[in-house]
Backbone as CSV, one residue per row, in Angstrom:
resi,resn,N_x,N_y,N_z,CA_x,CA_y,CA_z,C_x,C_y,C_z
1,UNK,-4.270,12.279,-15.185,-3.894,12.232,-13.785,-3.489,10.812,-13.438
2,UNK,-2.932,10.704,-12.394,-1.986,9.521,-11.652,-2.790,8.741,-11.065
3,UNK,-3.505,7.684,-10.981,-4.225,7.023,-9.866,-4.200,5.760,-10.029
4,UNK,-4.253,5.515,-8.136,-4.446,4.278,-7.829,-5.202,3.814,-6.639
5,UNK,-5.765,2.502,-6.266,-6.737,2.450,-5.462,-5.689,2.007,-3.882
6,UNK,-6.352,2.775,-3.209,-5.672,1.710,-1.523,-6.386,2.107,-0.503
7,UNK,-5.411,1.641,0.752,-5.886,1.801,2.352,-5.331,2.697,2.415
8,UNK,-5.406,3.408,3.742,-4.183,4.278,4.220,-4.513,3.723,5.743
9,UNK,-3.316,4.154,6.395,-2.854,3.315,7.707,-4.023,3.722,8.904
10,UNK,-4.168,3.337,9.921,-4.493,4.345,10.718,-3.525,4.603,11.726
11,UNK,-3.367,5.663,12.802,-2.399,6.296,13.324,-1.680,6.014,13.912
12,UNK,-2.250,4.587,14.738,-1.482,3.561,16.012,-0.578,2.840,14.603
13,UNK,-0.853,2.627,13.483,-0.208,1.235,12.426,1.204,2.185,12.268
14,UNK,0.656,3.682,11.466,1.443,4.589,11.345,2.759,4.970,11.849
15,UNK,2.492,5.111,13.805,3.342,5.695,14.086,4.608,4.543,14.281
16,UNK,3.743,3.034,14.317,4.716,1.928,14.772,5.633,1.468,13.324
17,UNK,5.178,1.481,12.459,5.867,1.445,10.890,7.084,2.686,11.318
18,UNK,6.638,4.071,11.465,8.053,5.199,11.900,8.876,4.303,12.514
19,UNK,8.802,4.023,13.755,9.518,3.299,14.543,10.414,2.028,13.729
20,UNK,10.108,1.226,12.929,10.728,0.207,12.641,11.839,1.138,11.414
21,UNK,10.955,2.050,10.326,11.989,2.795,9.773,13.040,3.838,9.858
22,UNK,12.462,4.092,11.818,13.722,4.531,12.444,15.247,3.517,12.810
23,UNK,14.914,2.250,12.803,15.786,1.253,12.835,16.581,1.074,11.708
24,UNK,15.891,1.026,10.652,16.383,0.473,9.533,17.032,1.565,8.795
25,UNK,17.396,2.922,9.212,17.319,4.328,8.188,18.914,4.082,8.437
26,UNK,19.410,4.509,6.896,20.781,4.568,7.183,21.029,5.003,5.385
27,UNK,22.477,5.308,5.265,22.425,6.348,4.512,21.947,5.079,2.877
28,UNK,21.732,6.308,2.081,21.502,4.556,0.568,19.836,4.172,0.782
29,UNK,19.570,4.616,2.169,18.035,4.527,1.587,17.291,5.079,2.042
30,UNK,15.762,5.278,1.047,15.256,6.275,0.742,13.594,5.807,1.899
31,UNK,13.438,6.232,3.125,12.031,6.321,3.237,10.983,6.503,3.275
32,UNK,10.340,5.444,3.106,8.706,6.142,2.443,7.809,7.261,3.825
33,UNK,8.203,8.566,2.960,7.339,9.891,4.390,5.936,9.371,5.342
34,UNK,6.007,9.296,6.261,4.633,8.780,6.888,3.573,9.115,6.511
35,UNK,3.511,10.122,5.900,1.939,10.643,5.244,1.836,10.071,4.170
36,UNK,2.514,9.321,3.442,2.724,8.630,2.101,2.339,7.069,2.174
37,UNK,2.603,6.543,3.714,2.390,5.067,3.690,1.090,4.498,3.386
38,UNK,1.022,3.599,2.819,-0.613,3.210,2.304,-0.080,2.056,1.559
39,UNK,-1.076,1.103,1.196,-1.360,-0.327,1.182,-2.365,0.118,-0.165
40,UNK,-1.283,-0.225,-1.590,-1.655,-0.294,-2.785,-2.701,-1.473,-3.114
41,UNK,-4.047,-1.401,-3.604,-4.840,-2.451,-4.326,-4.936,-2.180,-5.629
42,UNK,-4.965,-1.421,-6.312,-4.439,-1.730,-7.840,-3.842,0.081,-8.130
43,UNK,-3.022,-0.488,-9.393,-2.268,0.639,-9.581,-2.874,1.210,-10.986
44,UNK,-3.388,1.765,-11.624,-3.991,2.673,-13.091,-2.899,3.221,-13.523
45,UNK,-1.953,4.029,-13.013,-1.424,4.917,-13.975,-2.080,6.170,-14.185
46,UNK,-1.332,6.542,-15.463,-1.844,7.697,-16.036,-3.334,7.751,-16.701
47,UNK,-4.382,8.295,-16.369,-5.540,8.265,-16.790,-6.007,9.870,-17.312
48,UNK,-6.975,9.847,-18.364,-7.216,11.210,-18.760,-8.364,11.193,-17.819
49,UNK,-8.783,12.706,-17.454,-9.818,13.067,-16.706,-11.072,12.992,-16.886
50,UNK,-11.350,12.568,-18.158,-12.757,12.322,-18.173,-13.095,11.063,-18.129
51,UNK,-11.920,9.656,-17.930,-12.697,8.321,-17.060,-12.590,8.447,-15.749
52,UNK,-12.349,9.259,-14.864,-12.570,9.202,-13.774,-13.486,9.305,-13.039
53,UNK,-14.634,9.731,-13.851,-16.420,9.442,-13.344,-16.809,8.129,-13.261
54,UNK,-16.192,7.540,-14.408,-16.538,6.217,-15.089,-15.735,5.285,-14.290
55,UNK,-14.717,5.455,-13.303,-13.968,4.735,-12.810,-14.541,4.860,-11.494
56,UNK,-15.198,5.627,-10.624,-15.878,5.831,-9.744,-17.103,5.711,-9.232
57,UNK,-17.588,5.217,-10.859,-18.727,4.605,-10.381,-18.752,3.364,-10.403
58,UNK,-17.841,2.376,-11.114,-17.246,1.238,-10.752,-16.782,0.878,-9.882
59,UNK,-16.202,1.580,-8.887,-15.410,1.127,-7.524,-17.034,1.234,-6.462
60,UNK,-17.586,2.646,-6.899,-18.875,1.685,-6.147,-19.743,0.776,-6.109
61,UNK,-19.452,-0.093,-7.276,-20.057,-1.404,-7.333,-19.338,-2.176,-6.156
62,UNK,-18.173,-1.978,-5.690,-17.689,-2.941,-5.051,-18.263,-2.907,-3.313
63,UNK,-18.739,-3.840,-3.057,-19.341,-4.238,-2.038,-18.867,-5.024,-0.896
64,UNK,-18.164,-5.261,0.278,-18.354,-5.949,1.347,-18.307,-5.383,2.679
65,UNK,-17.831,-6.111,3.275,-17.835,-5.998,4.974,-16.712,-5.157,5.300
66,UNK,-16.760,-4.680,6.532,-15.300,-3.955,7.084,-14.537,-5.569,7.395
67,UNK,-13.079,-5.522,7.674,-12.614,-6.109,7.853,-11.417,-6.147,8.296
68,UNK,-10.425,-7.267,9.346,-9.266,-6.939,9.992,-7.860,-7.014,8.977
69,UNK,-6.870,-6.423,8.992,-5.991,-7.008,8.852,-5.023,-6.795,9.876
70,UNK,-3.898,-7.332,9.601,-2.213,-7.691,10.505,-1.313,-7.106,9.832
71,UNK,-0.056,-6.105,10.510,0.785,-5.718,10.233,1.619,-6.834,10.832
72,UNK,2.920,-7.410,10.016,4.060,-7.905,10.736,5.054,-8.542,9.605
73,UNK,6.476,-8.967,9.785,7.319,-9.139,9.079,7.698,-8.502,8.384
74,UNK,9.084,-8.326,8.541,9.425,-7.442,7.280,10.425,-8.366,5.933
75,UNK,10.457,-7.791,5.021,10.820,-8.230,3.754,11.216,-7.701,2.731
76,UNK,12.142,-8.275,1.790,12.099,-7.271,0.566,12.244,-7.756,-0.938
77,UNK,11.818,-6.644,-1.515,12.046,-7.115,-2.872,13.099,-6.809,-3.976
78,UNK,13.877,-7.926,-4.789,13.212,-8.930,-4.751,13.781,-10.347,-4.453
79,UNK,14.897,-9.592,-3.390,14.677,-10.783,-2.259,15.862,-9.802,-1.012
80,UNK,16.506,-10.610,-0.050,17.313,-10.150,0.966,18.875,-9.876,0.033
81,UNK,18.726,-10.786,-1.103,20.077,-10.817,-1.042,20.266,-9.697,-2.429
82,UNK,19.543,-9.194,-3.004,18.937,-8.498,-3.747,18.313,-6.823,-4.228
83,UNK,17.847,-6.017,-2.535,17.460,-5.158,-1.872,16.959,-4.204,-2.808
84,UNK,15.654,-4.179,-3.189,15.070,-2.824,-4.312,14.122,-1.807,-2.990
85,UNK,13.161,-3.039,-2.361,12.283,-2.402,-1.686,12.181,-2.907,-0.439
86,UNK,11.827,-2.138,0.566,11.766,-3.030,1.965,10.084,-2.861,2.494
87,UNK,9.429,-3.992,2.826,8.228,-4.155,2.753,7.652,-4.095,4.164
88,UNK,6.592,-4.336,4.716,6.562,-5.055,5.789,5.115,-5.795,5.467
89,UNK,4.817,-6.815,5.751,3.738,-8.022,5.395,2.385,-7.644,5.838
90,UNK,1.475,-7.957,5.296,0.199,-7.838,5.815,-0.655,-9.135,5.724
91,UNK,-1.348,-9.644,6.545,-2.200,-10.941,6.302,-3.633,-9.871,6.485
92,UNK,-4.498,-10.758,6.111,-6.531,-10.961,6.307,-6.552,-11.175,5.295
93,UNK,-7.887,-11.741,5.414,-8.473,-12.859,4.186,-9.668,-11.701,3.752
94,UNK,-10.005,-10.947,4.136,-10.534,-9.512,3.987,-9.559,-9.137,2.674
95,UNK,-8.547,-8.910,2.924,-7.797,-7.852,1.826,-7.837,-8.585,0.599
96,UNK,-7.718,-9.936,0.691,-7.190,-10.678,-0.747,-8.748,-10.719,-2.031
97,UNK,-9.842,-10.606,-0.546,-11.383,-10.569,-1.083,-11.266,-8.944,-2.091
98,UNK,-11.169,-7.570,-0.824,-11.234,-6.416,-1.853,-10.335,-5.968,-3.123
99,UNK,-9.280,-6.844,-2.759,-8.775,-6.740,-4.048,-8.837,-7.301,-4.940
100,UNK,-9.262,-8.192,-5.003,-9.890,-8.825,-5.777,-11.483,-8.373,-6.529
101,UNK,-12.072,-7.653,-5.422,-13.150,-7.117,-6.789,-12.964,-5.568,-6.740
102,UNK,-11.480,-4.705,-6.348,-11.005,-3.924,-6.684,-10.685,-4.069,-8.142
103,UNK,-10.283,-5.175,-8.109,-9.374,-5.596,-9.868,-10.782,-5.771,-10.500
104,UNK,-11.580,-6.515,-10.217,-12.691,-7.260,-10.855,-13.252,-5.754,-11.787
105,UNK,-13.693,-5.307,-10.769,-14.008,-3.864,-10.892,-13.708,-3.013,-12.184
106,UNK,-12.487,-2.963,-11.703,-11.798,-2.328,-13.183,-11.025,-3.541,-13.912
107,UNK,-11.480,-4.444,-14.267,-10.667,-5.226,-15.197,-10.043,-4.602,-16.376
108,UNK,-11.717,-3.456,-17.015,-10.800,-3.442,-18.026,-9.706,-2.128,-18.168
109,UNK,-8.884,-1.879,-17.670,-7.530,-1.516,-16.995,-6.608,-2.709,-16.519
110,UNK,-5.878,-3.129,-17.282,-5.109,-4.602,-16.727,-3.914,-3.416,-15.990
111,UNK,-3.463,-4.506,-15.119,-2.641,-4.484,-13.863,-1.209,-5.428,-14.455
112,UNK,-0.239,-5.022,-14.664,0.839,-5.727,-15.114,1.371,-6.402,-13.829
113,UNK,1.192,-6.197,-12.622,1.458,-6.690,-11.205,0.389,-7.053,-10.563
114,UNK,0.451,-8.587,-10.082,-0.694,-9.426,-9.344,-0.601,-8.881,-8.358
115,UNK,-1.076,-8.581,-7.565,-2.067,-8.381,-6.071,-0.762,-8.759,-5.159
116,UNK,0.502,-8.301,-3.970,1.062,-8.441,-3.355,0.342,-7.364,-2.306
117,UNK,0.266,-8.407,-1.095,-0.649,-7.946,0.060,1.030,-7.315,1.153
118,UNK,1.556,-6.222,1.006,2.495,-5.460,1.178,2.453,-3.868,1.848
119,UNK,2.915,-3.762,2.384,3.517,-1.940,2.757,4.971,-1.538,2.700
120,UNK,4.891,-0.927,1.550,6.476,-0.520,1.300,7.020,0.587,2.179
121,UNK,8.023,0.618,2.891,8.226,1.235,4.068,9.899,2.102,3.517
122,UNK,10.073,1.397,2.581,11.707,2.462,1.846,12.226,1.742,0.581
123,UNK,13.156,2.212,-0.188,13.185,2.279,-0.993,14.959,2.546,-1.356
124,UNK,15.714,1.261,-2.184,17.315,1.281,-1.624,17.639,2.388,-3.169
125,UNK,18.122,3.304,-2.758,19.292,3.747,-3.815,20.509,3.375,-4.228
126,UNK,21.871,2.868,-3.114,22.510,2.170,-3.331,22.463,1.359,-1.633
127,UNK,22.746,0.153,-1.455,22.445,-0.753,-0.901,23.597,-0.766,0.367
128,UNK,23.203,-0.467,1.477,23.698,-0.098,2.715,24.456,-1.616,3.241
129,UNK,25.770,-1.179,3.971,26.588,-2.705,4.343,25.486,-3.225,5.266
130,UNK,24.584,-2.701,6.510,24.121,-3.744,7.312,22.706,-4.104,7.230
131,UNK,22.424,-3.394,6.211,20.736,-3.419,6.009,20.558,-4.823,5.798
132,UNK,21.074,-5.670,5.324,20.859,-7.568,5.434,20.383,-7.970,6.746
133,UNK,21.678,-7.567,7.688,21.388,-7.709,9.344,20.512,-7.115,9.823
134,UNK,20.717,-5.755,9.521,19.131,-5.112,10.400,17.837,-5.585,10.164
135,UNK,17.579,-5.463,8.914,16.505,-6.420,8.607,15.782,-8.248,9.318
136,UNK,17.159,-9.001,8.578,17.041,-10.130,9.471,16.415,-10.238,10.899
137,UNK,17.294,-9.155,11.898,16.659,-9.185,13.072,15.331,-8.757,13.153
138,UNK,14.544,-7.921,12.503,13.084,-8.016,12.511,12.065,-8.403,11.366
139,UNK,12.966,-9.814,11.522,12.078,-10.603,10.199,10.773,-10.828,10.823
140,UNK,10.602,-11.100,12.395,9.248,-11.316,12.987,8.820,-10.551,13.541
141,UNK,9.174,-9.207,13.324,8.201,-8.174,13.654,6.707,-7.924,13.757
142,UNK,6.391,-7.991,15.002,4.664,-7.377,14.875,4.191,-6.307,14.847
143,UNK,3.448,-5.872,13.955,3.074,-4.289,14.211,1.962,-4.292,14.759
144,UNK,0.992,-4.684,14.808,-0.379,-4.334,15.166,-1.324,-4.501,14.269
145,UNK,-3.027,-4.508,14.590,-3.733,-5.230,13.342,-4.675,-3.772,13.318
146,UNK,-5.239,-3.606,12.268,-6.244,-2.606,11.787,-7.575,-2.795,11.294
147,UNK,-8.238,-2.151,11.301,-9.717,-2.347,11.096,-9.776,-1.368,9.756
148,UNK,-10.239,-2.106,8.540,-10.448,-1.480,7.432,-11.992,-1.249,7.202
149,UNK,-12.340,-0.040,7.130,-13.941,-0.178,6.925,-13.890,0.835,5.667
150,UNK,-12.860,1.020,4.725,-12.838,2.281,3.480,-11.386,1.900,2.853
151,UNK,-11.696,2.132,1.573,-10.372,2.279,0.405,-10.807,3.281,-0.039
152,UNK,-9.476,3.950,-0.770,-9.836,5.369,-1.448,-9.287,5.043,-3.017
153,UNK,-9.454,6.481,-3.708,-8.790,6.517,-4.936,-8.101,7.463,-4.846
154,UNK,-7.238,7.202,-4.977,-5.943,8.105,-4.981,-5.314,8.905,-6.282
155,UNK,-4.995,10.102,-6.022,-4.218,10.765,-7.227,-2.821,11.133,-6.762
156,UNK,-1.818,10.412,-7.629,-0.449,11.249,-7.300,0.041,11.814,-8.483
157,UNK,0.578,13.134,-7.457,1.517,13.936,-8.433,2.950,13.817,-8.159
158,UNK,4.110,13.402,-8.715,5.438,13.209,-8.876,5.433,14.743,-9.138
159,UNK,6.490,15.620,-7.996,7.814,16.105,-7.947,8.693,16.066,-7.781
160,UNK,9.854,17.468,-7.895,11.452,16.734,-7.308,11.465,16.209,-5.840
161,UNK,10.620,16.304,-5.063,10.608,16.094,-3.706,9.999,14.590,-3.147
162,UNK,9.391,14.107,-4.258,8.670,12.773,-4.235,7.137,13.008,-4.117
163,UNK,6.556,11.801,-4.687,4.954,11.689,-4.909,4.361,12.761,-3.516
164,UNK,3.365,13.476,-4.205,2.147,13.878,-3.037,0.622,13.566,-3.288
165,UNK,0.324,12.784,-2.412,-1.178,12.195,-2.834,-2.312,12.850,-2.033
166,UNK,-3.423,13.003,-2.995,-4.496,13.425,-2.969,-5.619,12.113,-2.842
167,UNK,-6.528,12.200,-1.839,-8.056,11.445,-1.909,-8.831,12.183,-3.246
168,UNK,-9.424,11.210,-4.069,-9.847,11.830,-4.869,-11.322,11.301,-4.730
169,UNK,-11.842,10.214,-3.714,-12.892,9.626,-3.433,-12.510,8.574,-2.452
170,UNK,-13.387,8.587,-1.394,-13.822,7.809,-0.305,-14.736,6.639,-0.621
171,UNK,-14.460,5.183,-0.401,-15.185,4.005,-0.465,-15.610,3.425,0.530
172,UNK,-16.455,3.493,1.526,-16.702,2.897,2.960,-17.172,1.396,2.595
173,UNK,-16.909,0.624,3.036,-17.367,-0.781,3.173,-18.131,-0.705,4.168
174,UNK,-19.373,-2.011,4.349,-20.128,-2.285,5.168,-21.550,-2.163,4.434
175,UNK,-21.826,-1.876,3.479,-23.292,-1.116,2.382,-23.133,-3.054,1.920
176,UNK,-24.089,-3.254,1.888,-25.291,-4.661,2.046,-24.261,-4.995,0.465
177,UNK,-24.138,-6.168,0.701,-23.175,-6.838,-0.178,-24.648,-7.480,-1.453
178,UNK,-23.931,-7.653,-2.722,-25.156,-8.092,-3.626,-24.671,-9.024,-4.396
């Protein structure tokens, strides 16, 4: 099975992310479905089903506080002039902590991609004439900030229709740090 660890939005972050990828939608690219948006902390891959006990009881080693983060800016990779992915930014000093003993966690599963504190919001197939400009103008976009008190583990399944993800376990933060 497919898994990887993240947030998922909550509904006020949600509906304001729609809104900005109602701006930016134009033909050439592909956006990420609102039930799909979520804030990757490490990515696994393909895993057989019988480490997934073993991977779950490792993520509950991981321990801290709830914590804020910030939606704002948008961006892409891997760059403007360039266009693969269109992002929008996230800051807290919260996130850089759980992912970090998200990874710690499962080290031994290496991660070929360091930790980009990101929400991918679409995805270019072939690269639209004004998407440079549209973008530009909400390079300082604010979205709103969120209260993280849980990461999940996620399972996706790839069809012709694009990924559909499953919770495959709930992680609440706030349980007495050690």
């Amino acid at each position: 099975m497919r898994l990887f660890m993240a947030i998922d939005l909550d509904p006020n972050i949600r509906r304001a992310v729609e809104k900005i990828q109602r701006q930016i939608e134009e033909p050439g690219l592909n956006v990420v479905r609102p039930e799909n948006l979520h804030l990757t902390l490490k990515f696994l891959g393909e895993m057989e089903d019988v480490k997934v006990e073993g991977i779950i009881k490792q993520l509950e080693e991981v321990k801290m506080q709830p914590f804020e983060v910030e939606y704002s800016g948008i961006g892409a990779f891997p760059s403007l002039d360039y266009i693969r992915v269109i992002w929008i930014g996230i800051n807290g000093e919260g996130l850089q902590e759980l992912a970090g003993k998200v990874r710690n966690a499962l080290s031994e599963y290496p991660d070929d991609h360091p930790f980009s504190a990101h929400l991918t919001i679409a995805r270019v197939k072939h690269r639209p004439q004004r998407l440079g400009d549209n973008l530009q103008k909400l390079a300082d976009v604010k979205i709103g900030k969120q209260l993280v008190s849980e990461f999940k583990l996620k399972k996706s399944t790839l069809t012709p229709q694009g990924p559909v993800y499953e919770d495959v376990k709930v992680f609440k933060l706030g349980a007495d740090e050690s």
